[in-house]
PQR file with spaces between the fields and no chain letter, atoms N, CA, C, O and H, PARSE charges and radii, in Angstrom:
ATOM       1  N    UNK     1      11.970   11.048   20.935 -0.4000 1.5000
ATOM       2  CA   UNK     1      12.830   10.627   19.848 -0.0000 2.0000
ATOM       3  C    UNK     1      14.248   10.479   20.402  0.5500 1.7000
ATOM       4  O    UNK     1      14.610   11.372   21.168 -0.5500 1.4000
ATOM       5  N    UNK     2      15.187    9.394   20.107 -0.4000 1.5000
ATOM       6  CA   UNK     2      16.205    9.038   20.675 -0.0000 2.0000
ATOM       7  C    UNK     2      17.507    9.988   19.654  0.5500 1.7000
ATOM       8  O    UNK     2      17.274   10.433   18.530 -0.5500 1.4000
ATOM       9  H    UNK     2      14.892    8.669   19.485  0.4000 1.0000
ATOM      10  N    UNK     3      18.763   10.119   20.345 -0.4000 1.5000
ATOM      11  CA   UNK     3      19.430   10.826   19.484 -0.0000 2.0000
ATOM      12  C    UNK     3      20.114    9.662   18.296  0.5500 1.7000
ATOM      13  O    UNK     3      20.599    8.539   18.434 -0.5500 1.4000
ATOM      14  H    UNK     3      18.952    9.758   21.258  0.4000 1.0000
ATOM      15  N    UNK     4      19.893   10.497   17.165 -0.4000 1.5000
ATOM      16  CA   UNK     4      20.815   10.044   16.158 -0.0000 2.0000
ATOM      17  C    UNK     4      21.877    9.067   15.955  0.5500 1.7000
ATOM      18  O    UNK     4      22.732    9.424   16.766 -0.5500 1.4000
ATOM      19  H    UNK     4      19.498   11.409   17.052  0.4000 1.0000
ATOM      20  N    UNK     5      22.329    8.020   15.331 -0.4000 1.5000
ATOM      21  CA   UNK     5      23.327    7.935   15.231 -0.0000 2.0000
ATOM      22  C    UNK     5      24.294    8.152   14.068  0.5500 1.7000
ATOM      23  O    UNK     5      24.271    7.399   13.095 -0.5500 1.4000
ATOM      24  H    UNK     5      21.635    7.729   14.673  0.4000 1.0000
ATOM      25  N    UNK     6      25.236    9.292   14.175 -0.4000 1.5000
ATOM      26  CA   UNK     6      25.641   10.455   12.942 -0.0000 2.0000
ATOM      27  C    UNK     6      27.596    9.522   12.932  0.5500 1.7000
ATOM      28  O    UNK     6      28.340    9.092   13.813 -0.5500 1.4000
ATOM      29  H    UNK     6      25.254    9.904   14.966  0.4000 1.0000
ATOM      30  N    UNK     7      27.643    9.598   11.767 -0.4000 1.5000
ATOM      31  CA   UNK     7      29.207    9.530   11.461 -0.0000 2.0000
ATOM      32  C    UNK     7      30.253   10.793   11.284  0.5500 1.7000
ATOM      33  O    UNK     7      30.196   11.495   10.275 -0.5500 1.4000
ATOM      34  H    UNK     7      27.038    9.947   11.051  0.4000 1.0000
ATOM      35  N    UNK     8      31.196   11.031   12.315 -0.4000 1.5000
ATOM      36  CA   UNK     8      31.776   11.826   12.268 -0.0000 2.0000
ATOM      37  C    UNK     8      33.238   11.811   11.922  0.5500 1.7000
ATOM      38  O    UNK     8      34.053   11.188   12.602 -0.5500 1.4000
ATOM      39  H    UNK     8      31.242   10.460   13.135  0.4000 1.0000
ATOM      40  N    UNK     9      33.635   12.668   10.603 -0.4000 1.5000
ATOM      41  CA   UNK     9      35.414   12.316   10.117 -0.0000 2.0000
ATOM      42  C    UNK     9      36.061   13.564   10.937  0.5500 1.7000
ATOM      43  O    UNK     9      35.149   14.261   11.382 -0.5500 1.4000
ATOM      44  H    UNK     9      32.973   13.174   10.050  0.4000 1.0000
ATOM      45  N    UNK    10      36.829   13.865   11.140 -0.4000 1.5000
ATOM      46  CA   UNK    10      37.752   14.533   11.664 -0.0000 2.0000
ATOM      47  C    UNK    10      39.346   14.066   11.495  0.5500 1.7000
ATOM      48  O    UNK    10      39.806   12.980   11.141 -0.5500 1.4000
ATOM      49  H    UNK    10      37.570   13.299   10.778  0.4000 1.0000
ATOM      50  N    UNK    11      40.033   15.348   11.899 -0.4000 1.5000
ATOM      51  CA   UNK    11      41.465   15.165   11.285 -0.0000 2.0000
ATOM      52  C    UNK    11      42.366   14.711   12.840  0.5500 1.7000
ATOM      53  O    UNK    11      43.555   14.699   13.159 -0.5500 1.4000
ATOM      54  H    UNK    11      39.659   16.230   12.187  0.4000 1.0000
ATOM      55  N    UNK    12      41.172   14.397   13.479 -0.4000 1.5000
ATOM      56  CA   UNK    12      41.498   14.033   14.873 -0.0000 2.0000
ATOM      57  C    UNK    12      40.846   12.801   15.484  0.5500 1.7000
ATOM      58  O    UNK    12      39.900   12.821   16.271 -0.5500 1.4000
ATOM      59  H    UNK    12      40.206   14.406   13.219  0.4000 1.0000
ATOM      60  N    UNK    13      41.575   11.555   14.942 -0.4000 1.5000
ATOM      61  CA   UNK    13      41.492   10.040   14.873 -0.0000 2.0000
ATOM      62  C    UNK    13      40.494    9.690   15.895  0.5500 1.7000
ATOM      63  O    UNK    13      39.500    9.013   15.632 -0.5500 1.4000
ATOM      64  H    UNK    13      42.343   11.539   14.302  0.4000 1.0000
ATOM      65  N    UNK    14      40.717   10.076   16.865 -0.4000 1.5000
ATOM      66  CA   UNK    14      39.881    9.611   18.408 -0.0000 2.0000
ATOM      67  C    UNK    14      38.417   10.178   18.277  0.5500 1.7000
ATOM      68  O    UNK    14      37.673   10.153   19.257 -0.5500 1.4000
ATOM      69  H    UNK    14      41.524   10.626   17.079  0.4000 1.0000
ATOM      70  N    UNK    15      37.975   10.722   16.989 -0.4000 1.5000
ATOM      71  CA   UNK    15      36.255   11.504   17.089 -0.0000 2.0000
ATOM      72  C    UNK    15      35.872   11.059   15.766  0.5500 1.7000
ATOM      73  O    UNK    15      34.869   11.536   15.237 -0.5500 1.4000
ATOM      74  H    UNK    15      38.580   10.743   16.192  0.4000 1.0000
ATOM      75  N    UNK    16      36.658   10.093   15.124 -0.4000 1.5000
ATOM      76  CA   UNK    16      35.695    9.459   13.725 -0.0000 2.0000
ATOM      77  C    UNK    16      35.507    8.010   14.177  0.5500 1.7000
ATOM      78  O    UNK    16      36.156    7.111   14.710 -0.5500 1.4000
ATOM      79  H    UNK    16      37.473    9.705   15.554  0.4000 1.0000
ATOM      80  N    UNK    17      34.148    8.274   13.636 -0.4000 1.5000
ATOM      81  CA   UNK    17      33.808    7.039   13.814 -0.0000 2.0000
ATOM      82  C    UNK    17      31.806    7.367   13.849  0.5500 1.7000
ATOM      83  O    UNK    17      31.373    8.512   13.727 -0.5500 1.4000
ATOM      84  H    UNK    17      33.621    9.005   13.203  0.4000 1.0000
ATOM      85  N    UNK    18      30.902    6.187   14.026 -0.4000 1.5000
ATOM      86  CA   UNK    18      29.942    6.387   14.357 -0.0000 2.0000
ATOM      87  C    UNK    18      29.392    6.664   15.938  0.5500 1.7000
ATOM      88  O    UNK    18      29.912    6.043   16.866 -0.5500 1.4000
ATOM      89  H    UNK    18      31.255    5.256   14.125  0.4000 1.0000
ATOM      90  N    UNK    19      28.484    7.479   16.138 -0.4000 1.5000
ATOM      91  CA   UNK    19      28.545    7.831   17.237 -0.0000 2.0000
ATOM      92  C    UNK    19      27.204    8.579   17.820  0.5500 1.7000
ATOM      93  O    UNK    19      26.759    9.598   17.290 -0.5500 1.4000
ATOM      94  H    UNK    19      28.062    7.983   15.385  0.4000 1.0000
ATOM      95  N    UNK    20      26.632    7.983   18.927 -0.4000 1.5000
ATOM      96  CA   UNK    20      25.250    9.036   19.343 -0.0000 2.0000
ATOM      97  C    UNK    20      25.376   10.114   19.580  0.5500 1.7000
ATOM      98  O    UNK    20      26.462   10.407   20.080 -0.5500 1.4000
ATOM      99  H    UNK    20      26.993    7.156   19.357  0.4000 1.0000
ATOM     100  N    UNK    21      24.364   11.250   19.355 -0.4000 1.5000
ATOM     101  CA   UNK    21      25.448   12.700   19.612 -0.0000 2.0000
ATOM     102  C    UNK    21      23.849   13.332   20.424  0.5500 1.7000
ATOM     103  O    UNK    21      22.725   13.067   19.999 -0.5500 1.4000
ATOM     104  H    UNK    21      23.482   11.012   18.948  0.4000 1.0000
ATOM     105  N    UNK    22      24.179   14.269   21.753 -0.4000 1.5000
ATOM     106  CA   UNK    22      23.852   14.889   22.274 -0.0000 2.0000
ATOM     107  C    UNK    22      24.133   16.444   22.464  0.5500 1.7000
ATOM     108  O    UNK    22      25.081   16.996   23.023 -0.5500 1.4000
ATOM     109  H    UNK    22      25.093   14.485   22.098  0.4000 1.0000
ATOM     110  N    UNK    23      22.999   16.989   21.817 -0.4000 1.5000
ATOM     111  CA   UNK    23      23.754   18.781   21.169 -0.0000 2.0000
ATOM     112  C    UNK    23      23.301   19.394   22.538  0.5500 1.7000
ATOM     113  O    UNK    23      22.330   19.079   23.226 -0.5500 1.4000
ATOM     114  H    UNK    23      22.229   16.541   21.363  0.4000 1.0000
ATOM     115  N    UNK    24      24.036   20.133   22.706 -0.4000 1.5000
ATOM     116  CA   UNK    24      24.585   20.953   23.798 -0.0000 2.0000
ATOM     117  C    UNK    24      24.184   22.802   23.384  0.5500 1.7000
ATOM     118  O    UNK    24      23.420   23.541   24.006 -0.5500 1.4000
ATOM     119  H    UNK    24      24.825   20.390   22.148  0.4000 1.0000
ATOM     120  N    UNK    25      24.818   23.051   22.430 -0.4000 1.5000
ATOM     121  CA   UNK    25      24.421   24.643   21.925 -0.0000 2.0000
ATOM     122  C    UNK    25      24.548   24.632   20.491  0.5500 1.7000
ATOM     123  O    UNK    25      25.416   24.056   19.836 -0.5500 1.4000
ATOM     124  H    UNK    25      25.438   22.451   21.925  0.4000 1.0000
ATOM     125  N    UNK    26      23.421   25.454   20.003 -0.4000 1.5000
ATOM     126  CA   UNK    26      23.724   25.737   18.323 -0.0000 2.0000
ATOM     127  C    UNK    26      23.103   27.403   18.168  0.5500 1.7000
ATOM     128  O    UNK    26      22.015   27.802   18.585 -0.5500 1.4000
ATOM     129  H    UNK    26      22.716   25.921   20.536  0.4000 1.0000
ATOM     130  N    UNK    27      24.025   28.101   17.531 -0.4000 1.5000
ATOM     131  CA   UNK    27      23.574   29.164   17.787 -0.0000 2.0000
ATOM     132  C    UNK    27      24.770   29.800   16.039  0.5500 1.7000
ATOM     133  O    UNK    27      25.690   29.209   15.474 -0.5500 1.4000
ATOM     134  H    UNK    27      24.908   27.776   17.192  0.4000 1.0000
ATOM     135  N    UNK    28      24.256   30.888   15.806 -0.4000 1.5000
ATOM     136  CA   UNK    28      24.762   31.382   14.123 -0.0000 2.0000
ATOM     137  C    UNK    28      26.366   31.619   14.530  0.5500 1.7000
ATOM     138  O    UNK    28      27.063   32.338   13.814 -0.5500 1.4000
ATOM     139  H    UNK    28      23.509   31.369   16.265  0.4000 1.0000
ATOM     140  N    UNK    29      26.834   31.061   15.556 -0.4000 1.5000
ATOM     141  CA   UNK    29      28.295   31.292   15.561 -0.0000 2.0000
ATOM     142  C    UNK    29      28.731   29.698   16.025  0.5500 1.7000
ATOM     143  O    UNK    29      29.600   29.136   15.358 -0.5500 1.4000
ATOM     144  H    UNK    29      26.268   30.477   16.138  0.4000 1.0000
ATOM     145  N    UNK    30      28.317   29.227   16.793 -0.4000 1.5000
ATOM     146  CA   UNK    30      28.724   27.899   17.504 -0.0000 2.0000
ATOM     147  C    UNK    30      27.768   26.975   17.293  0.5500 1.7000
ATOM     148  O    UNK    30      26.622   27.193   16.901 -0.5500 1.4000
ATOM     149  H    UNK    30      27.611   29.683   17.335  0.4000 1.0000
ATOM     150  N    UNK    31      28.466   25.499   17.670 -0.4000 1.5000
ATOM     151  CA   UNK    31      27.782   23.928   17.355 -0.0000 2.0000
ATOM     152  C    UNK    31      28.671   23.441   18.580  0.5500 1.7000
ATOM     153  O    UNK    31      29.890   23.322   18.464 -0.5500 1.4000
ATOM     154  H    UNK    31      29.397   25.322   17.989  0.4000 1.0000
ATOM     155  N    UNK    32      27.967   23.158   19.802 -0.4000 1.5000
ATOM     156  CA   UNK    32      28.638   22.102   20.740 -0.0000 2.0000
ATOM     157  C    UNK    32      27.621   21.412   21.181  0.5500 1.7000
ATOM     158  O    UNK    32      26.512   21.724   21.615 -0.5500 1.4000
ATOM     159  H    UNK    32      26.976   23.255   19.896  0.4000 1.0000
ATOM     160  N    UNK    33      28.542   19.749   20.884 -0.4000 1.5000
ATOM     161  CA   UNK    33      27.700   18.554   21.079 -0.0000 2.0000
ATOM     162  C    UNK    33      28.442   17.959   22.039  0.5500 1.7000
ATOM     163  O    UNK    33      29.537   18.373   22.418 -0.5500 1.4000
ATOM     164  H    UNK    33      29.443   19.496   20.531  0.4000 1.0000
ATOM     165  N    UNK    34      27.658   16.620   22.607 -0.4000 1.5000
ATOM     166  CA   UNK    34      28.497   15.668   23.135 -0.0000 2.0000
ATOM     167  C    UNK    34      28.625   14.364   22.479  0.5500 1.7000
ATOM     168  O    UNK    34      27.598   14.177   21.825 -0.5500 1.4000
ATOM     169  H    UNK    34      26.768   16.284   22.299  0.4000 1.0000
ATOM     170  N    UNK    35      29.493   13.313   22.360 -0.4000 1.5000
ATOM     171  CA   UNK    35      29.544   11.958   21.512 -0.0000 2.0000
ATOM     172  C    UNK    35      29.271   11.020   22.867  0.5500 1.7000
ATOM     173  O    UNK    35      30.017   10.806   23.823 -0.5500 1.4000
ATOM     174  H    UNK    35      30.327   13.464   22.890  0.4000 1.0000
ATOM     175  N    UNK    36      27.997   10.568   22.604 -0.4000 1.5000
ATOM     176  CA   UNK    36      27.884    9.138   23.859 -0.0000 2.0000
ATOM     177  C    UNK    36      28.872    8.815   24.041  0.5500 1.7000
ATOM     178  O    UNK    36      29.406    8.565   22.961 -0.5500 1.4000
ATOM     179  H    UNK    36      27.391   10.741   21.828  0.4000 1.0000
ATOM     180  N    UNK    37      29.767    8.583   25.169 -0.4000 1.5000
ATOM     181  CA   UNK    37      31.382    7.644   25.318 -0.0000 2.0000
ATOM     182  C    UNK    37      31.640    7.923   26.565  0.5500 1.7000
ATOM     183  O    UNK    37      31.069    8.777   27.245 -0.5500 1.4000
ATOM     184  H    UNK    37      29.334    8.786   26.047  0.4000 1.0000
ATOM     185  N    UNK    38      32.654    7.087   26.948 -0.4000 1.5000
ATOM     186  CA   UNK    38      33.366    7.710   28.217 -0.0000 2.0000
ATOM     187  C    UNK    38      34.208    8.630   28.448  0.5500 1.7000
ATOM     188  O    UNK    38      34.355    9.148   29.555 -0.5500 1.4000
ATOM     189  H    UNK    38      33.117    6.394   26.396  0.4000 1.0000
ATOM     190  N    UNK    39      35.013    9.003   27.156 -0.4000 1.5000
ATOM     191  CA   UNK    39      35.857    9.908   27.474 -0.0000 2.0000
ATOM     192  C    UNK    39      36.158   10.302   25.622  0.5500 1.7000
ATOM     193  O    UNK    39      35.828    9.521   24.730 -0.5500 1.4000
ATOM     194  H    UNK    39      34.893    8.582   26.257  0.4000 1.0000
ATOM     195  N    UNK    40      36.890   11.767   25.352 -0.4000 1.5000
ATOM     196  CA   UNK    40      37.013   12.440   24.140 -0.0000 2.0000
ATOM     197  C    UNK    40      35.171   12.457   23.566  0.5500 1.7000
ATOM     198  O    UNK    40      34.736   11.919   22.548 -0.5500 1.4000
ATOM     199  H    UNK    40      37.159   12.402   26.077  0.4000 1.0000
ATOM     200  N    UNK    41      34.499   13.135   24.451 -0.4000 1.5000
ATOM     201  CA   UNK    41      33.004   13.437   24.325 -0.0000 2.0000
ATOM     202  C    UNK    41      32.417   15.061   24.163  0.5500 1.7000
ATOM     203  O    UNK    41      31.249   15.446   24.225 -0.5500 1.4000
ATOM     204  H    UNK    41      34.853   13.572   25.278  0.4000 1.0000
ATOM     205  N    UNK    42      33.394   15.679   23.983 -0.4000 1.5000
ATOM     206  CA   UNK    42      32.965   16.745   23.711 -0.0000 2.0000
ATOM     207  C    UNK    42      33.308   17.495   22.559  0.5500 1.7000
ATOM     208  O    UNK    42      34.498   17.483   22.242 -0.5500 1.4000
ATOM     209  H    UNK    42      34.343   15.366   23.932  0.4000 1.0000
ATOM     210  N    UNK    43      32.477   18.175   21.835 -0.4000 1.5000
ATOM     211  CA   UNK    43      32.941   18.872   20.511 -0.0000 2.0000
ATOM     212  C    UNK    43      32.153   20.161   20.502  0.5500 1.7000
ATOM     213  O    UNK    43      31.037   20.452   20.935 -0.5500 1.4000
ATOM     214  H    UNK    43      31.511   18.185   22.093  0.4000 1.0000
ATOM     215  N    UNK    44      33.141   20.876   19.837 -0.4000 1.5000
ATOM     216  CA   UNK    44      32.959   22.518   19.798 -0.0000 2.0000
ATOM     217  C    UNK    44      33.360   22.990   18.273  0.5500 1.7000
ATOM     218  O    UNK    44      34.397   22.751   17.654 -0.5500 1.4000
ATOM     219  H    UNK    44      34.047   20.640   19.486  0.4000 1.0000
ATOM     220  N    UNK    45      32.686   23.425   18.037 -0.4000 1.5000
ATOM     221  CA   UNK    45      32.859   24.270   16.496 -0.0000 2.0000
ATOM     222  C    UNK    45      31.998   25.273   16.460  0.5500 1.7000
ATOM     223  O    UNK    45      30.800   25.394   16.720 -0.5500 1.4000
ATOM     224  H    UNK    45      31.843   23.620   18.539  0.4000 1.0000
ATOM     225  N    UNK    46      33.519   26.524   15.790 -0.4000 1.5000
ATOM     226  CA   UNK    46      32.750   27.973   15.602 -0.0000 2.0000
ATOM     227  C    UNK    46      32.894   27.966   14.131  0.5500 1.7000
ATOM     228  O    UNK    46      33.722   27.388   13.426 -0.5500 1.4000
ATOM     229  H    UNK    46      34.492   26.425   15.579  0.4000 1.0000
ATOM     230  N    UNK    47      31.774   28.837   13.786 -0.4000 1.5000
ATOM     231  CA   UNK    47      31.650   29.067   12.208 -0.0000 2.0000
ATOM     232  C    UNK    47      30.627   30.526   12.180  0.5500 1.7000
ATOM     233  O    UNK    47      30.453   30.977   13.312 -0.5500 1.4000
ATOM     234  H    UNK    47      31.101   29.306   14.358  0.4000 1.0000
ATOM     235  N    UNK    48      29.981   31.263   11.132 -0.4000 1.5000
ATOM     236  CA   UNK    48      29.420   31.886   10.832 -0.0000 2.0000
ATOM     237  C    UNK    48      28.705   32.419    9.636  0.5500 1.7000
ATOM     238  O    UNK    48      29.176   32.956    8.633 -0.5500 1.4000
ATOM     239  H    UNK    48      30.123   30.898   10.212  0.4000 1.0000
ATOM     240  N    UNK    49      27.031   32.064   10.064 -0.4000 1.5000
ATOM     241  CA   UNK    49      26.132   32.042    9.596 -0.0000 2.0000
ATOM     242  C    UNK    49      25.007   33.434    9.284  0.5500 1.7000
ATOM     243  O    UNK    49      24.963   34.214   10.235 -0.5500 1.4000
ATOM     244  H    UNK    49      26.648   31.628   10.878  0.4000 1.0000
ATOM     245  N    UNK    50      24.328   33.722    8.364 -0.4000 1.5000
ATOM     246  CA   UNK    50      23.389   35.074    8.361 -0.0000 2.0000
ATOM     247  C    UNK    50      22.404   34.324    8.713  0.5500 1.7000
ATOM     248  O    UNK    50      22.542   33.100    8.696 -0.5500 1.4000
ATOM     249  H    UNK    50      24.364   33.088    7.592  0.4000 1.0000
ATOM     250  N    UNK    51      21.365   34.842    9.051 -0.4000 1.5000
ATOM     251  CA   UNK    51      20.298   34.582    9.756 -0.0000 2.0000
ATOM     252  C    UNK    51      19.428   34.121    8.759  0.5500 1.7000
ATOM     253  O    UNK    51      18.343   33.802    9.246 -0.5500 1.4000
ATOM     254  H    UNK    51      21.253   35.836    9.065  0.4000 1.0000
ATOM     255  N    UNK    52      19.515   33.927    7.241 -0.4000 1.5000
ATOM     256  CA   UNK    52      18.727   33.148    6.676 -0.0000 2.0000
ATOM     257  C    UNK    52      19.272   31.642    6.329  0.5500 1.7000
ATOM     258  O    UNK    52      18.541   30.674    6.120 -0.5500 1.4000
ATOM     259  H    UNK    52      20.396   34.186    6.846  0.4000 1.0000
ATOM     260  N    UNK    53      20.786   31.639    6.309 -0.4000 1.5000
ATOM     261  CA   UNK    53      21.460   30.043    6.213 -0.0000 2.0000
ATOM     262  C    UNK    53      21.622   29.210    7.723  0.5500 1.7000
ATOM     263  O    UNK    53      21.701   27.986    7.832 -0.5500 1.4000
ATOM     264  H    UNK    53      21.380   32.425    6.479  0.4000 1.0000
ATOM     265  N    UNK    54      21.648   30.212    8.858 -0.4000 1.5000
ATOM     266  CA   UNK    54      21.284   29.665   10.054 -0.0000 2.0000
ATOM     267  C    UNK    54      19.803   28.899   10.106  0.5500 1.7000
ATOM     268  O    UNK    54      19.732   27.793   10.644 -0.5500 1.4000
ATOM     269  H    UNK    54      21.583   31.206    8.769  0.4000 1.0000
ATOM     270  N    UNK    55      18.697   29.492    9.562 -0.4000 1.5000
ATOM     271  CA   UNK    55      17.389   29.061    9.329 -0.0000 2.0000
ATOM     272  C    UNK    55      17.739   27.454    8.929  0.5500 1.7000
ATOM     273  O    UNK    55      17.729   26.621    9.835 -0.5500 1.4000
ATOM     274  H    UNK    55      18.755   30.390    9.125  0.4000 1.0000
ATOM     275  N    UNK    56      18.027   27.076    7.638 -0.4000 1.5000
ATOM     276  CA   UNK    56      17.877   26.146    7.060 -0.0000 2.0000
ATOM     277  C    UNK    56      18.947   25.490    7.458  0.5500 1.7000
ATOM     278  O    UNK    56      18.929   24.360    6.969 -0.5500 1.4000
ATOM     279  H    UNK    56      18.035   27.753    6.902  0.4000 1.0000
ATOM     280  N    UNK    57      20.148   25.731    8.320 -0.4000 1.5000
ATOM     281  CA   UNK    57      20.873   24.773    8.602 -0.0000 2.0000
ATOM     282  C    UNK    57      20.632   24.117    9.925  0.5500 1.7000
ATOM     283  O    UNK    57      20.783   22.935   10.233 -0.5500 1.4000
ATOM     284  H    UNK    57      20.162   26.649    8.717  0.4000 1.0000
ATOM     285  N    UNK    58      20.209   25.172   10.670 -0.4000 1.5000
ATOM     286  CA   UNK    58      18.989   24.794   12.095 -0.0000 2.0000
ATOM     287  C    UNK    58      17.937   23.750   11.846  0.5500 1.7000
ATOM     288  O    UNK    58      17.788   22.779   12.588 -0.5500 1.4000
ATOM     289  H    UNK    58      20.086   26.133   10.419  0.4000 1.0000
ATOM     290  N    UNK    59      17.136   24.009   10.659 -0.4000 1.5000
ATOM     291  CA   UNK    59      16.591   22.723   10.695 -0.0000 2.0000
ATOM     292  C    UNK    59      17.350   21.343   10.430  0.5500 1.7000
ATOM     293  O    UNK    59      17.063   20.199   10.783 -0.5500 1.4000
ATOM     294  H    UNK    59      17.258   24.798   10.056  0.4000 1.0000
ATOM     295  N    UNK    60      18.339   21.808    9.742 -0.4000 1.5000
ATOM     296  CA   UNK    60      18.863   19.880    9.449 -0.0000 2.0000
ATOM     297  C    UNK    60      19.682   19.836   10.556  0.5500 1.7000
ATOM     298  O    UNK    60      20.232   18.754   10.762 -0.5500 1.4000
ATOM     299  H    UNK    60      18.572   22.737    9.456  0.4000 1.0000
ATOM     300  N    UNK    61      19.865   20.592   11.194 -0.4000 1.5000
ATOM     301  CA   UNK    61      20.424   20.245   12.177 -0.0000 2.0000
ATOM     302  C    UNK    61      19.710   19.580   13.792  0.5500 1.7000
ATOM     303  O    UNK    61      20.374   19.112   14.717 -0.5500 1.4000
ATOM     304  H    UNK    61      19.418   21.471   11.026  0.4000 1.0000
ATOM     305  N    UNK    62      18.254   19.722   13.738 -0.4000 1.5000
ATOM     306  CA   UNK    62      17.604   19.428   14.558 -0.0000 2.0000
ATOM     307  C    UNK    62      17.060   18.098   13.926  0.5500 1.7000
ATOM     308  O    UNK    62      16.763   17.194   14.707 -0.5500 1.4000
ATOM     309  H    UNK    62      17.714   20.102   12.986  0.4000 1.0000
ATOM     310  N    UNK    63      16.948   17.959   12.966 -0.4000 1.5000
ATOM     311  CA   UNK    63      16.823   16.275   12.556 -0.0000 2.0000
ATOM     312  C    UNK    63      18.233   15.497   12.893  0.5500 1.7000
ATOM     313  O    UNK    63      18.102   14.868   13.943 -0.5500 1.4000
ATOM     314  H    UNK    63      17.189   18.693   12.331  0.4000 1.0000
ATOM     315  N    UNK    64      19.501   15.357   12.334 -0.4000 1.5000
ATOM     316  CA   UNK    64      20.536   14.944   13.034 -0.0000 2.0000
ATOM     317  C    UNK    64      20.465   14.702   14.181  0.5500 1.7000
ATOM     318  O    UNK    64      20.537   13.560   14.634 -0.5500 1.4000
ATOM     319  H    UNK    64      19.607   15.868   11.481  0.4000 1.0000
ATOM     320  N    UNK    65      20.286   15.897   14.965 -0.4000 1.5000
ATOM     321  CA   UNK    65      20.352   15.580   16.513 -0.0000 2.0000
ATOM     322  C    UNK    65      19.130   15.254   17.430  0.5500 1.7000
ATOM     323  O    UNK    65      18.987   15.421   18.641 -0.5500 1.4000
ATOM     324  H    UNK    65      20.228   16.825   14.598  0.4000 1.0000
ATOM     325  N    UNK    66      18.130   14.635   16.296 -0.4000 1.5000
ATOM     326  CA   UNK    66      16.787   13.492   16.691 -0.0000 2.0000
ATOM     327  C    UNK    66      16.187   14.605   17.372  0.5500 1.7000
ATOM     328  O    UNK    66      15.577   14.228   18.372 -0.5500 1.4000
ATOM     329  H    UNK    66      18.247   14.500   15.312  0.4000 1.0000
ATOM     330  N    UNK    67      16.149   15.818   17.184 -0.4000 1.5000
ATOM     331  CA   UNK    67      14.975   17.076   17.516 -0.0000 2.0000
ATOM     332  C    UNK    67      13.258   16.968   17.344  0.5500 1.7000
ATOM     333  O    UNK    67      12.296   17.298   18.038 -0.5500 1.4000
ATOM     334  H    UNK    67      16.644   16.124   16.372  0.4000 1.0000
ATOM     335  N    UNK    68      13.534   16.042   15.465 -0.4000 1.5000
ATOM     336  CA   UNK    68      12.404   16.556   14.972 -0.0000 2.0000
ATOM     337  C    UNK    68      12.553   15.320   13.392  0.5500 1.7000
ATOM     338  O    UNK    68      13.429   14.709   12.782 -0.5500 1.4000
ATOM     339  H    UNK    68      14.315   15.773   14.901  0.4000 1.0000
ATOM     340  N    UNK    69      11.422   15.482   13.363 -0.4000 1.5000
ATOM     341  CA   UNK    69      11.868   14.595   11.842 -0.0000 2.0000
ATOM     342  C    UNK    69      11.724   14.980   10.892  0.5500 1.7000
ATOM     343  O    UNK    69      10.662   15.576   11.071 -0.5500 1.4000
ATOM     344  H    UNK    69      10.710   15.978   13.859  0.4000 1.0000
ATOM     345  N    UNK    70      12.071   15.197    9.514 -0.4000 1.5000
ATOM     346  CA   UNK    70      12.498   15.516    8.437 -0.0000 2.0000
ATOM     347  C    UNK    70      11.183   15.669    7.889  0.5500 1.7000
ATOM     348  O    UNK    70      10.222   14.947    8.154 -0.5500 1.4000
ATOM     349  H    UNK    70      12.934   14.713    9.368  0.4000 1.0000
ATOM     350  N    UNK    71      11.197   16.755    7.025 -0.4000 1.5000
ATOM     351  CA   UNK    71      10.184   17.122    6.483 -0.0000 2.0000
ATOM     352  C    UNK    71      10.366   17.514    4.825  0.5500 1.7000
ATOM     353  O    UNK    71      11.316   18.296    4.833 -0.5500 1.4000
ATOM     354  H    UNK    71      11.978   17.341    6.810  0.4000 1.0000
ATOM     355  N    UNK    72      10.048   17.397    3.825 -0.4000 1.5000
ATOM     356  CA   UNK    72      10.239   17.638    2.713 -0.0000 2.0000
ATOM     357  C    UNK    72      10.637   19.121    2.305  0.5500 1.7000
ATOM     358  O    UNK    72      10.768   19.481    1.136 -0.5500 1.4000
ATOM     359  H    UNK    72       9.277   16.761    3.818  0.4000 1.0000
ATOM     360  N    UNK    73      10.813   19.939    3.419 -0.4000 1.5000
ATOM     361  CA   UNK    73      11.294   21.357    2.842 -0.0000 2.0000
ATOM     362  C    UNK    73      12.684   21.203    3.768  0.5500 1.7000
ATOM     363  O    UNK    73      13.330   22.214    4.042 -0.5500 1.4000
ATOM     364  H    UNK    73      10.707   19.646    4.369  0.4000 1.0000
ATOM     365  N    UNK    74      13.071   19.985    4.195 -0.4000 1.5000
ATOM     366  CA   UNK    74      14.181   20.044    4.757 -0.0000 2.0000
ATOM     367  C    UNK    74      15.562   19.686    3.170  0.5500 1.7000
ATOM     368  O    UNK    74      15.327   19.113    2.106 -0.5500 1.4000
ATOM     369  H    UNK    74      12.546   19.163    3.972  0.4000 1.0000
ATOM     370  N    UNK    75      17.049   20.371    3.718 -0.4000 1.5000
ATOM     371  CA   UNK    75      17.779   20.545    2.342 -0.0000 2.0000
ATOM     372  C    UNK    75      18.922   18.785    3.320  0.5500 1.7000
ATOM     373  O    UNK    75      19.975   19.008    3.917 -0.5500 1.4000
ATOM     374  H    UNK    75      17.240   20.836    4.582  0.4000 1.0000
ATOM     375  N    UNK    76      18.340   17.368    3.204 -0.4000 1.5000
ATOM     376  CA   UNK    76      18.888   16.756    3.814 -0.0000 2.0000
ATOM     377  C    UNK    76      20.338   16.103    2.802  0.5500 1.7000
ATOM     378  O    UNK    76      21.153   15.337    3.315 -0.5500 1.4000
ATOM     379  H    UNK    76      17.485   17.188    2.719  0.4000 1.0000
């Protein structure tokens, strides 16, 4: 399955836009991807999750990033 192509807004002009994204780490504290490009390709975000909203955000998050495909108990 090929990766996604996801639209990303940010308050940082040079990373909105549409864009193929290659995930790097996802874990109940962090999300780092890469944006297909030549350059401003990397993204990092910390946040924090309990181990049952990590569950269900792990899955939509592995559809986004063309993991897996969507399944009807997914919250898309």
């Amino acid at each position: 399955m090929s990766a996604r192509r996801c639209y990303i807004e940010s308050e940082n002009e040079s990373y909105i836009g549409h864009f193929a994204l290659k995930l790097i780490e996802f874990s109940p504290s962090l999300l780092s991807f890469e944006i297909v490009r030549p350059r401003d390709n990397y993204v990092e975000v910390s946040f924090e999750f309990d181990a049952k909203n990590f569950e269900v955000v792990h899955r939509v998050a592995e559809v986004i990033f063309g993991l897996r495909e969507p399944d009807e108990n997914d919250s898309l």
